[in-house]
N, C-alpha and C positions, 0 to 999 in steps of 0.2 A: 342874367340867368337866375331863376329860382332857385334858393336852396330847399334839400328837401328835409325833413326831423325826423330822423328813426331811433325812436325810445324801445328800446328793449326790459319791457316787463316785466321776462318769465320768472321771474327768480324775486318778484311779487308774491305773498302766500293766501292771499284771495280773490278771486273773480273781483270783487268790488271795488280794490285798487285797483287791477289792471285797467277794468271800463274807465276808471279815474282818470289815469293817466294817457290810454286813448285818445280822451277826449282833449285832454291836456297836448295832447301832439298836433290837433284839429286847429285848436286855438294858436298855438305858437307858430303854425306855419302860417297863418293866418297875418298874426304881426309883425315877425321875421322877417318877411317879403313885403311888408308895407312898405309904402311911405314916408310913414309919418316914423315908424322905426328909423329908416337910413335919418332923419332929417334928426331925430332926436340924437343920435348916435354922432354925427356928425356936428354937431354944439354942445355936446356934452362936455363938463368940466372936468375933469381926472386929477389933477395937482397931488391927489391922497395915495396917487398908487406907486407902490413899492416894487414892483418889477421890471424887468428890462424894458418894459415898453411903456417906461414913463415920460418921456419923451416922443413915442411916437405919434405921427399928425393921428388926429380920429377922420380921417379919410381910409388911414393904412388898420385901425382898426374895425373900422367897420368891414373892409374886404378880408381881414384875417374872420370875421364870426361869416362869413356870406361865404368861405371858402371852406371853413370846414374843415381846416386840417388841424388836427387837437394835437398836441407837444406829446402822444404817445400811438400815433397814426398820422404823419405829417405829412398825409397824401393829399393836394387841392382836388377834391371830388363835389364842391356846395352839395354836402351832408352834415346836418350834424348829428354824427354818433352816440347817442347817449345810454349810456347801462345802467340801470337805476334796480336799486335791493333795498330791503325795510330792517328795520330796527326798533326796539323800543327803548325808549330812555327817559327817567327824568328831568336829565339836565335839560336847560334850557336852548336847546341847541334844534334847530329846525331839522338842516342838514350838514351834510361834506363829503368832502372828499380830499383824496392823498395825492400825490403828486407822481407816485408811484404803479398807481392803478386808472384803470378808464372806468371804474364803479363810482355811479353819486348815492351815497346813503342816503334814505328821506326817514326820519322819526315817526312813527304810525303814530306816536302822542300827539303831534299836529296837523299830521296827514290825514288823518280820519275825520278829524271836524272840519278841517278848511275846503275851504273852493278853489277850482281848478285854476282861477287867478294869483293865487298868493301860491299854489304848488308851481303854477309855470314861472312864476317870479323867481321863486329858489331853484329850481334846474336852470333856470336861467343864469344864476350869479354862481352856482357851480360849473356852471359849461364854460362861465367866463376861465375861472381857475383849470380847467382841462385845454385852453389857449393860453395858458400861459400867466395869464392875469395874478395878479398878490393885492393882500393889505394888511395892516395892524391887524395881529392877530388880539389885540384889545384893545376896548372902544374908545380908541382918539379921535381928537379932533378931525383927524385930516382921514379916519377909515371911509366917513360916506360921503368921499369922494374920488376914492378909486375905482375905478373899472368896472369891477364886480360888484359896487356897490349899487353904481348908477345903474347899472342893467337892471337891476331889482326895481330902479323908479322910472325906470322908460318902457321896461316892460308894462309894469301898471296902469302908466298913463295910456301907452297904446292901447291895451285893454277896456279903460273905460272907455277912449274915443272908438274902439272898433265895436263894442261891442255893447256899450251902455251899462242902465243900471240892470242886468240880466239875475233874474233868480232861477239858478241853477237845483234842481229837486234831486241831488245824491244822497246815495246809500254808502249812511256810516257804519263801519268795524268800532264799536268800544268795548274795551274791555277794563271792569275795574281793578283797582290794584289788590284788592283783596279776593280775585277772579283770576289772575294772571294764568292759574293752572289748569282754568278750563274753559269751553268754547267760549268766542266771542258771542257780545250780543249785536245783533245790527237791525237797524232802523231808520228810516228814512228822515230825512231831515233838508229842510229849505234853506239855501243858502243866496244871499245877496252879495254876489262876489264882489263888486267894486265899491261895497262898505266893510268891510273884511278888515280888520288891522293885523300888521304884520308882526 
């Protein structure tokens, strides 16, 4: 069975991310339902991860991300529910989320230049932690290779193999720091997502 992605948006505060992330839901149902996803997910190494399902086979996780039911809606429906709201910050922090809520905050600081490959990568290793998923929360050895780590490098991969070397032509929101208190400026900009660094 297909699972399906419904990214909730609205709580986005420009047209220009939401087409973003659209298209970012286009894409990951795309790979989500591949192939070559189950098959990466399926040999994937985890040793790094710190939650209860550090021991589980990646058989049983791959049927926990294909069933859809997040540790705060534990309904098996293959959806995955994702609620996504903006932020700005300097820190060096992409995104998150809490354990608490079914919200993934994405940073506009790097949401706005990047491509919809490296934004589906980070909802991707947030939606891991809305299953349940953990790791160091600072950068050990053993963090990239929990769960949520690996989802960020299979999603990738998948993306290049599905999709190639694709140049994506979005419209970015920047705003500078000495602008913060008035309109954004936005301007188009060509992106080669599968040369992106994360």
């Amino acid at each position: 069975m297909l699972t399906k992605i419904n990214i909730d948006a609205s709580r986005l505060d420009t047209n220009e991310r939401k087409e973003k992330i659209e298209q970012v839901a286009v894409e990951m149902h795309q790979i989500v339902n591949s192939r070559i996803f189950q098959d990466k997910v399926h040999t994937m190494k985890k040793w790094g991860e710190t939650s209860k399902y550090k021991d589980a086979s990646n058989q049983r996780i791959y049927k926990m991300i294909m069933d859809g039911a997040e540790t705060l809606d534990p309904i098996v429906d293959n959806e995955m529910d994702i609620f996504i709201d903006d932020y700005f910050s300097w820190r060096r922090v992409i995104g998150y989320t809490k354990k608490n809520i079914k919200t993934i905050f994405v940073n506009t600081r790097y949401f706005d230049k990047r491509g919809t490959k490296l934004i589906g990568s980070n909802i991707m290793h947030e939606y891991g932690h809305k299953l349940g998923f953990g790791h160091d929360f600072y950068a050990t050895d053993r963090r990239p290779f929990s769960i949520c780590y690996q989802l960020n490098n299979i999603y990738e991969e998948c993306y290049d193999r599905l999709f190639g070397y694709t140049l994506s032509k979005i419209k970015v929101c920047y705003r500078p720091w000495y602008f913060l208190g008035l309109r954004k400026k936005c301007y188009w900009k060509e992106i080669v997502n599968s040369q992106e660094q994360r």
